[in-house]
C-alpha positions in Angstrom: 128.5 132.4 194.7 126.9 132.2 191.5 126.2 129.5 189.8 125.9 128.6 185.8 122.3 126.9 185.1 124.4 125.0 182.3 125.7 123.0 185.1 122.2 122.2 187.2 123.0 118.7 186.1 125.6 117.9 188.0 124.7 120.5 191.1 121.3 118.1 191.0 123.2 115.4 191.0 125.3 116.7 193.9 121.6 117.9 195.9 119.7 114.5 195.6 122.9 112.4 196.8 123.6 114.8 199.8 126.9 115.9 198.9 125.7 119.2 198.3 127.5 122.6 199.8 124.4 124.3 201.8 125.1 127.4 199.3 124.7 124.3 196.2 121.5 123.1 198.5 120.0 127.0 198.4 120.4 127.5 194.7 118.9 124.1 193.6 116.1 124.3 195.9 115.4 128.4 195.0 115.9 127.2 191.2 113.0 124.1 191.6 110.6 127.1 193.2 111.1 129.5 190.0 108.4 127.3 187.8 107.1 124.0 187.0 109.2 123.0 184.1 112.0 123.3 186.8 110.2 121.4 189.9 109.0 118.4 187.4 112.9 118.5 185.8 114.3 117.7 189.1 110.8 114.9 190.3 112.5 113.2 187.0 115.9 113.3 188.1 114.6 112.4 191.6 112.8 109.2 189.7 116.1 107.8 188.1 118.4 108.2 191.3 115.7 106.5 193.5 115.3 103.6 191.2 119.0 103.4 190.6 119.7 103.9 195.0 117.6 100.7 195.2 119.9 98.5 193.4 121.4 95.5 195.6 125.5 96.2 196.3 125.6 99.2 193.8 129.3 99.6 194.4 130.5 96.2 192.8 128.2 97.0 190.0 129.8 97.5 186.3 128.1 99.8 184.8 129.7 99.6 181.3 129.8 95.7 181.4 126.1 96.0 182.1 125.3 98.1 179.7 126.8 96.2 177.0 125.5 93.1 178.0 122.2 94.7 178.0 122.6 95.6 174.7 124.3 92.0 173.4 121.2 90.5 174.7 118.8 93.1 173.2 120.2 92.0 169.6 120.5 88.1 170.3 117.3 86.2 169.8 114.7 85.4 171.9 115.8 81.8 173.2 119.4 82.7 174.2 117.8 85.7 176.1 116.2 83.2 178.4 116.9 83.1 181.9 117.8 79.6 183.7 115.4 79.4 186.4 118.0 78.6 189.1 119.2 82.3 188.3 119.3 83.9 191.9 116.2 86.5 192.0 118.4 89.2 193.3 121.0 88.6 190.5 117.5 89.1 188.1 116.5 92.5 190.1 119.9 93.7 189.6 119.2 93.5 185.8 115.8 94.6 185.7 116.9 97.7 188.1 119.6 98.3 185.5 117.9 98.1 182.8 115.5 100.6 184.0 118.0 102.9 185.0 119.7 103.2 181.4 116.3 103.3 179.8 114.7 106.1 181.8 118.3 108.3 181.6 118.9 107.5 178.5 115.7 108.2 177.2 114.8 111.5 179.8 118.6 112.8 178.5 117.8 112.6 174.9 114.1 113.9 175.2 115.2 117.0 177.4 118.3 117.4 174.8 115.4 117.8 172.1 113.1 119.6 173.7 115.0 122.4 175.3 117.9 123.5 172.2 115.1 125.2 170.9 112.8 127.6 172.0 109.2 127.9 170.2 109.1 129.9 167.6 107.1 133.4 167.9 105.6 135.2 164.7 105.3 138.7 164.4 103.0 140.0 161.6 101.9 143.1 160.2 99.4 143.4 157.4 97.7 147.0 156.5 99.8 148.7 159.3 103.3 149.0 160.1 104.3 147.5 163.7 107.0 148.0 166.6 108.2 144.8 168.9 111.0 143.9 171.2 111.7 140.0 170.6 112.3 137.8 173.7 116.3 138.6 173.2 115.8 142.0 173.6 116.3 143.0 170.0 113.6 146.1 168.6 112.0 145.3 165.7 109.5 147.4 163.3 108.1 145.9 160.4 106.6 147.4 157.1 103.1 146.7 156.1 102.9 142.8 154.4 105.6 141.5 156.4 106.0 137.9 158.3 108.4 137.1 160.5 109.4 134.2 162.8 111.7 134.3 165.8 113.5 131.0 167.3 116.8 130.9 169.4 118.6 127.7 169.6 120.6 126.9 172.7 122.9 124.9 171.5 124.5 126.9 168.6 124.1 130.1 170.9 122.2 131.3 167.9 119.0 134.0 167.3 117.3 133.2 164.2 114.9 135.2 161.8 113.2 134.3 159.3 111.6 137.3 157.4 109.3 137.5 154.5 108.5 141.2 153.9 110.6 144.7 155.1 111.8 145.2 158.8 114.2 147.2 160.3 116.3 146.2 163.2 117.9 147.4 166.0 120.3 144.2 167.6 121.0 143.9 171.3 124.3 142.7 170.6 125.6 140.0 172.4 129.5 138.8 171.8 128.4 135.1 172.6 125.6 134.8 170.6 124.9 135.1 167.0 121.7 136.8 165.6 120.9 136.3 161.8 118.4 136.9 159.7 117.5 134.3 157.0 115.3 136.0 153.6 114.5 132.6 152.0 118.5 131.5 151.8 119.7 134.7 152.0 121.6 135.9 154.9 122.2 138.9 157.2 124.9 138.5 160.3 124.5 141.2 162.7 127.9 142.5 164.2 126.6 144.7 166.9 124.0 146.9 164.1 120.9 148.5 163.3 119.9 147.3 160.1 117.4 147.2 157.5 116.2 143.8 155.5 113.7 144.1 152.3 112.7 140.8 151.4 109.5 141.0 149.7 108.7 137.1 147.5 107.4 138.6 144.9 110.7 140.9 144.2 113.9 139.8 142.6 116.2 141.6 145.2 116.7 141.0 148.8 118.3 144.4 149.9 120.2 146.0 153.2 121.1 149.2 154.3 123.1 149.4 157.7 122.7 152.9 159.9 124.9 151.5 162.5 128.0 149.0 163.0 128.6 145.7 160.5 126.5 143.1 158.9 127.9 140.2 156.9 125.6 139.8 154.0 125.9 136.2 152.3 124.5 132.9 151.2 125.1 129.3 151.9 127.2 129.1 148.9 128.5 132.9 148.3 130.8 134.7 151.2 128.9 137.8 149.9 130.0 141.4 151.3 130.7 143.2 154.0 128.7 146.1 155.3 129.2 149.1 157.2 127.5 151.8 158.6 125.8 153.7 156.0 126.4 151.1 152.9 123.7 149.2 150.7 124.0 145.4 149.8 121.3 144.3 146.9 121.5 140.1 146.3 119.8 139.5 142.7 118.1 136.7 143.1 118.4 136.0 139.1 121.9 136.5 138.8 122.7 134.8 142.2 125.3 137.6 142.7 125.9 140.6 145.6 126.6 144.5 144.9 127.4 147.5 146.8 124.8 150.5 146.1 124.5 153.9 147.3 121.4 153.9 150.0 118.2 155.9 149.0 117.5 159.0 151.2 114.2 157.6 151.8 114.7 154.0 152.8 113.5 154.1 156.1 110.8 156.2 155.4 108.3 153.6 156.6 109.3 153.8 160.0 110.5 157.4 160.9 107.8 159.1 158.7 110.9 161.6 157.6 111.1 162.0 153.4 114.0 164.6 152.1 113.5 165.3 148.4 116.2 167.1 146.0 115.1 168.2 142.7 112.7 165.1 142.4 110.1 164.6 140.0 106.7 164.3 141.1 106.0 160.7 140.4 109.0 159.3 142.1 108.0 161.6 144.8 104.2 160.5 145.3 105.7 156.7 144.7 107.3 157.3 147.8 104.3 158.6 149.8 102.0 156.1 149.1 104.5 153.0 149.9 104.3 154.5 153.1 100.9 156.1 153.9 97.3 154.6 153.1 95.7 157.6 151.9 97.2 157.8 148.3 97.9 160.9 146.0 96.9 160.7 142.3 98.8 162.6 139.7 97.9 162.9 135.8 100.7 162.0 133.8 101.3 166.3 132.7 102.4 166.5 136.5 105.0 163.5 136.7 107.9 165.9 135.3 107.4 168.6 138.0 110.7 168.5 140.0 110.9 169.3 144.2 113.3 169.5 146.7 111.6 169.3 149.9 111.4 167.7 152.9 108.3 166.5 155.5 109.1 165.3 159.3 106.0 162.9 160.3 103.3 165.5 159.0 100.3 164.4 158.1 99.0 163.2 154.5 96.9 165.9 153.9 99.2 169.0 154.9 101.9 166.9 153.2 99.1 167.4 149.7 98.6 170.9 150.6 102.6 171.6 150.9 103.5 170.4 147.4 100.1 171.4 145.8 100.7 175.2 147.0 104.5 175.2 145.9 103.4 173.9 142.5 100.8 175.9 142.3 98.5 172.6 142.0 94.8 172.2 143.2 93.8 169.4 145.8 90.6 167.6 145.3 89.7 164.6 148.0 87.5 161.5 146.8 87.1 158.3 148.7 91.3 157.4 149.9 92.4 159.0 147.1 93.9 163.0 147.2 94.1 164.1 143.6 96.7 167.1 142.4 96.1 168.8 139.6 97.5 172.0 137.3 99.0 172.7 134.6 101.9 170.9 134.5 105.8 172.1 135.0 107.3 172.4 131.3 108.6 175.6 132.2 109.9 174.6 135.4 
């Protein structure tokens, strides 16, 4: 039979009273053998039901009458707390005992209630290179250079949260019971079973995404925002406060696939695009910036990638320090 740990509570409570099924006696004592956070969960529990076991004729016990006169007496002053000394002493260990009891579960409930909705946050950061990860749901993740990102899931929302500063792409291990989102400063990205892209640089005015597969729900605290599908753009101004639909750039995931398809591009906007993504950069002169080329490069290398465009412009190539310079005569017959 299996057995929901959302439930160990009461199948603990079951164990340490002996009313157990030996298949409920199995799982709780394999579950206490799994790690210490486990073992020391149930020496607490253990704790509390000892202490409350050792009360005097538990059965005739009110619990709720207890606990409220516990409370009435906790917000009386300190002479009509007083105790009459002819008060029987076991009539005095029943309240001590009691009060012990609601204090320790009370307190143990609401600390473990605390402590466990949320798991500790994990960073991921990449700074001069781009990086891959898997996060602990099982989510891929690959971040462009300058990017920050923090990982927390909270139990009791049933909820995977992100918070990114920077560009990273995403590729969600969808689960129907569970929400993953991604929060740019305020700005939000729902993934409905997706791979998705999030740029969310600080310094920029836009937060944008680009979906390759399934839905994301793109929104604010205060906007609904837009719906994405597979193969659409979302772009939040962060000026105007408002959402629109663009057409996706061919090279938007450059940074990660090392793939670039250009169509009758001019240079610049070409070697922009190169350099966002590699360290070595090309240098143009501004008599080069019109030259237009449709090409494309698969993961080649910055140098043939110089080479490729300087021999089909008929351009020289000249390397100093990280730069690769191009030059010629320009295109203005092109």
């Amino acid at each position: 039979m299996q057995y929901n740990t959302n439930d160990i509570d009461e199948l603990i409570g079951k164990y340490l009273a002996g009313e157990a099924s030996p298949e409920e006696n199995a799982f709780i004592e394999s579950w206490q053998l799994q790690n210490d956070a486990n073992r020391k969960y149930i020496d607490q529990f253990r704790t509390i039901f000892v202490k409350a076991s050792a009360i005097k004729e538990w059965q005739e016990f009110d619990t709720d009458a207890a606990w409220s006169k516990l409370r009435s007496k906790l917000h009386t002053p300190k002479e009509a707390r007083e105790i009459p000394l002819h008060t029987p002493k076991r009539f005095l260990y029943l309240r001590v005992a009691a009060s012990i009891v609601i204090i320790l579960g009370i307190g143990f409930f609401v600390y473990r209630g605390i402590s466990t909705s949320q798991t500790k946050p994990i960073q991921v950061i990449s700074d001069k290179q781009t990086k891959g990860d898997t996060l602990p749901d099982g989510s891929g993740v690959f971040l462009n250079k300058k990017t920050n990102l923090t990982y927390s899931y909270d139990k009791k929302k049933k909820s995977h949260v992100v918070k990114l500063k920077g560009e990273a792409y995403f590729n969600i291990n969808h689960q129907d019971d569970k929400k993953f989102l991604v929060d740019a400063e305020g700005v939000f990205i729902q993934d409905i079973g997706t791979s998705f892209n999030v740029t969310a640089y600080p310094e920029s005015n836009t937060v944008e995404v680009v979906v390759v597969e399934g839905e994301v729900q793109f929104y604010t605290e205060n906007d609904s925002g837009i719906h994405l599908k597979a193969g659409g753009k979302g772009v939040y101004d962060k000026n105007t406060r408002k959402f629109s639909i663009e057409q996706p750039e061919n090279n938007a995931l450059s940074y990660k696939t090392k793939f670039f398809s250009f169509s009758n591009a001019d240079l610049a906007s070409v070697v922009e695009a190169l350099n966002g993504v590699y360290d070595r950069k090309i240098v143009i002169s501004k008599n080069l910036q019109s030259c237009h080329l449709t090409v494309s490069f698969n993961n080649e290398d910055i140098h043939e990638i110089a080479q490729v465009i300087a021999e089909t412009l008929n351009l020289t190539v000249t390397e100093t320090g990280k730069e690769i310079v191009l030059e010629g005569q320009g295109c203005e017959n092109q």
